[in-house]
N, C-alpha and C positions, 0 to 999 in steps of 0.2 A: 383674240379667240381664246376661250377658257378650255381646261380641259376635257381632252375627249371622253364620254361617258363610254363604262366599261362595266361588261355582264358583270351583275354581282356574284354569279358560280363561278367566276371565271376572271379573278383581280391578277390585274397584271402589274404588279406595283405603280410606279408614278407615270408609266406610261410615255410619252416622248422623252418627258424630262431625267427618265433612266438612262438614256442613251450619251454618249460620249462621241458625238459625231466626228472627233479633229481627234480622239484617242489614239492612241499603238494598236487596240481591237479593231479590226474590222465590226461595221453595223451589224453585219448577219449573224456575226459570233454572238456577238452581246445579247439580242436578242433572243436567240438559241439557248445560251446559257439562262435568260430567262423565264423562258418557256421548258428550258431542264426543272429549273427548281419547282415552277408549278405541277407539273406535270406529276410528277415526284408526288406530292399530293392528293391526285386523284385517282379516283379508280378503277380498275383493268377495265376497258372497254369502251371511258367517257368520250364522249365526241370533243373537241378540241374547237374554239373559234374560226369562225370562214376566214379564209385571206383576206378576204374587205374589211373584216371586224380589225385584222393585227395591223393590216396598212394603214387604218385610222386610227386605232391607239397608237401608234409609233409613228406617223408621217412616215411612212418609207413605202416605196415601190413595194411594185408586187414582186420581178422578181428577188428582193431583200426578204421578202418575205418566206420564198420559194427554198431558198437556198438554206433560211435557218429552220423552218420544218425538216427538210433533207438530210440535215445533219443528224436533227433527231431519227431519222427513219433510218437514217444507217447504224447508227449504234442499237437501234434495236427499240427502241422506246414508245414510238410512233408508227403506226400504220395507214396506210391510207387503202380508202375502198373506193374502187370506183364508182362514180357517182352520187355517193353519202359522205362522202369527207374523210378525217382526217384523226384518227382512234389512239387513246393509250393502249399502248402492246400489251396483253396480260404476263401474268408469270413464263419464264419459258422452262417447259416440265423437261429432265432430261431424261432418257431410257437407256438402264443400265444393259448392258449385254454378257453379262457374268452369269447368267444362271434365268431358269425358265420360267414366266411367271406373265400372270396376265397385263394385257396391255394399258387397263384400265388402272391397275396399281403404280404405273408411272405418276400420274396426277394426282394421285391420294398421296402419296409418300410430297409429292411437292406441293401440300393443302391444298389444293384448287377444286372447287367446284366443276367439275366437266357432264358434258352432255354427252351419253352414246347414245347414235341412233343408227337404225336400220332400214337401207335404205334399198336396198336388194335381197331378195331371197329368190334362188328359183337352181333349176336344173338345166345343163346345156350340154352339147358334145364338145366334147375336149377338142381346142382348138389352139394358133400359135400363144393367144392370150394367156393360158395355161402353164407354169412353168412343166418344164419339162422334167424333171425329178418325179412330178406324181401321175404317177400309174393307176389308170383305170381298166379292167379288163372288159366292161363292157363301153368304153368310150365316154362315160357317164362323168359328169364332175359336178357334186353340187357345190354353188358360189352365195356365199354371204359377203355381202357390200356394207360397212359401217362406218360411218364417221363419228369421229369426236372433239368437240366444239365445249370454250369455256369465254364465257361472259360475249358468248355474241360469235365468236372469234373463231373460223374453223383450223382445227391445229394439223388431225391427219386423219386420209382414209386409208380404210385397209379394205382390200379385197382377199377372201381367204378361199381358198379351194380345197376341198375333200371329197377325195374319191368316193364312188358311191358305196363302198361295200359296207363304209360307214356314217355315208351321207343319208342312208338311207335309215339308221337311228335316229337322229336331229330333225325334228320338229322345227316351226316358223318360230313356236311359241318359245322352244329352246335358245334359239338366234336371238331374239327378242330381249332374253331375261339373264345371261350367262354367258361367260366368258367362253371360248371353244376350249381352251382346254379342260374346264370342269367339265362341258359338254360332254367332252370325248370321253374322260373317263369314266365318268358318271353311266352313262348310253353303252359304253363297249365296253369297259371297264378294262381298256388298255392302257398300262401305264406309258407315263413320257419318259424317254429315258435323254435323248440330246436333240439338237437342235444345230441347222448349218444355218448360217445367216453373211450374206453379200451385203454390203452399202454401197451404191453407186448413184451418180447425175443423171438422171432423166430428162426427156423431153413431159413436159403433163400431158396424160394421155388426154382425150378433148374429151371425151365422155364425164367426165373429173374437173378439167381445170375451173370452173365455175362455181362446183360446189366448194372447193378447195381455194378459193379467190388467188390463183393464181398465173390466170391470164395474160400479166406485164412479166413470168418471167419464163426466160428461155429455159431453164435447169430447175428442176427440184429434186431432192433427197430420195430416193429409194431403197426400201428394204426389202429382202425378200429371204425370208427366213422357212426352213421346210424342218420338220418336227418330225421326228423318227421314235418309232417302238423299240424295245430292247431287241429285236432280233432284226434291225436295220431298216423294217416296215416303215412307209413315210405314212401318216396319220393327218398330215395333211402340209398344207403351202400357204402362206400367207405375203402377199404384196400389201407393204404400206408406203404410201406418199405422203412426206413431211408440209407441211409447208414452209419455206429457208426459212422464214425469219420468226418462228416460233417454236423451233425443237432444241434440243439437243440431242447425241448422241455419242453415250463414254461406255469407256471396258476400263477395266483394270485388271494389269497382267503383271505377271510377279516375274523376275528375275533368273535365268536360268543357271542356278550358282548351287551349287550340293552344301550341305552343312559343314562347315568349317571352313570352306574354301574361301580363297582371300578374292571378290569379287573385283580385286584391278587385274588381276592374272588370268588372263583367257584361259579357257578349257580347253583342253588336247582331243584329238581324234575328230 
């Protein structure tokens, strides 16, 4: 039997004859390591060959095949979608939490190409959904729903809630075009002055886990950050849900040490 024919997008080097079957490597490593260095190659988003295409390049079971995709999908490199197969993970953008800025400027500072879109807009009565920091005095909250998505790939939604007194500046068209906090300033012309921000493990709420393809998992990322005016006024609330295997999330905190002080000698008091 000659060798097996192999997509030409998609060269696997020599194909059976790469493998090492009696080596110190396990088959599924080899493989993996393989499929590392292609992959490495292509770009954010490519669909990746079926399991029947890799069990007949390689002679090997399906699950040999199972186990070295997995490995890719735990370090982060690979994705799978249910139903459509089996995706190079794009760049993963991280969001600094040092200082206030829009959400959209995560992915620009890490080149990427992203999609925001809106996918809600409307007015509701403030309910447990609502975090509980904003205050509406007529019960009123208006809610923008946005995801953002790069080369296919949805990374996070965010749900933001603003009381009405200022919900009722913001236009669809606003939602649509503009970050909320240009929004807000822009419309009320309140400045921002801080921001309180939680990270905790969620269950995906169901109305989301779809959009956010993540349906196989128990836990994902939550942020819920509330934006406060100079005089402690909250300006609004924002719930965003990561997807795990495409965010990061870093701060960087400086040292609590006064100038001169020798930082191996604990502080007093």
């Amino acid at each position: 039997m000659g060798r097996p024919m192999v997509n030409e997008d998609y060269k696997l080097g020599d194909g059976r004859e790469v493998l090492q079957r009696d080596g110190p490597v396990a088959v599924y490593q080899q493989v993996a390591d393989v499929l590392t260095d292609h992959v490495s190659r292509l770009e954010p988003g490519s669909r990746i060959p079926t399991e029947e295409f890799l069990m007949d390049a390689y002679g090997i079971s399906r699950t040999t095949v199972r186990k070295a995709i997995e490995t890719l999908v735990v370090k982060g490199l690979l994705v799978r979608r249910q139903g459509k197969g089996t995706f190079v993970m794009a760049q993963r953008p991280a969001r600094m939490l040092n200082r206030l800025a829009p959400f959209m400027e995560t992915f620009t500072a890490a080149g990427m190409k992203t999609v925001k879109g809106l996918i809600e807009y409307k007015w509701m009565e403030k309910d447990k959904s609502v975090p509980a920091k904003l205050v509406s005095d007529d019960n009123l909250v208006l809610v923008i729903r946005r995801s953002y998505s790069s080369a296919g790939w949805p990374y996070a939604i965010a749900e933001i809630f603003i009381p009405s007194h200022i919900g009722r500046h913001i236009s669809l068209a606003d939602a649509e075009r503009n970050s909320i906090y240009q929004v807000i300033q822009d419309r009320t012309l309140k400045p921002l002055h801080r921001a309180e921000i939680t990270v905790t493990m969620h269950a995906p709420p169901e109305h989301l886990a779809d959009a956010l393809n993540v349906r196989g998992f128990a836990m994902v990322p939550r942020l819920e950050r509330t934006t406060l005016g100079p005089h402690g006024e909250v300006l609004e609330c924002t719930v965003t849900y990561f997807h795990p295997k495409g965010f990061e999330i870093r701060a960087e905190v400086a040292t609590d040490v006064s100038p001169g002080q020798d930082p191996s000698v604990p502080s007093q008091g």
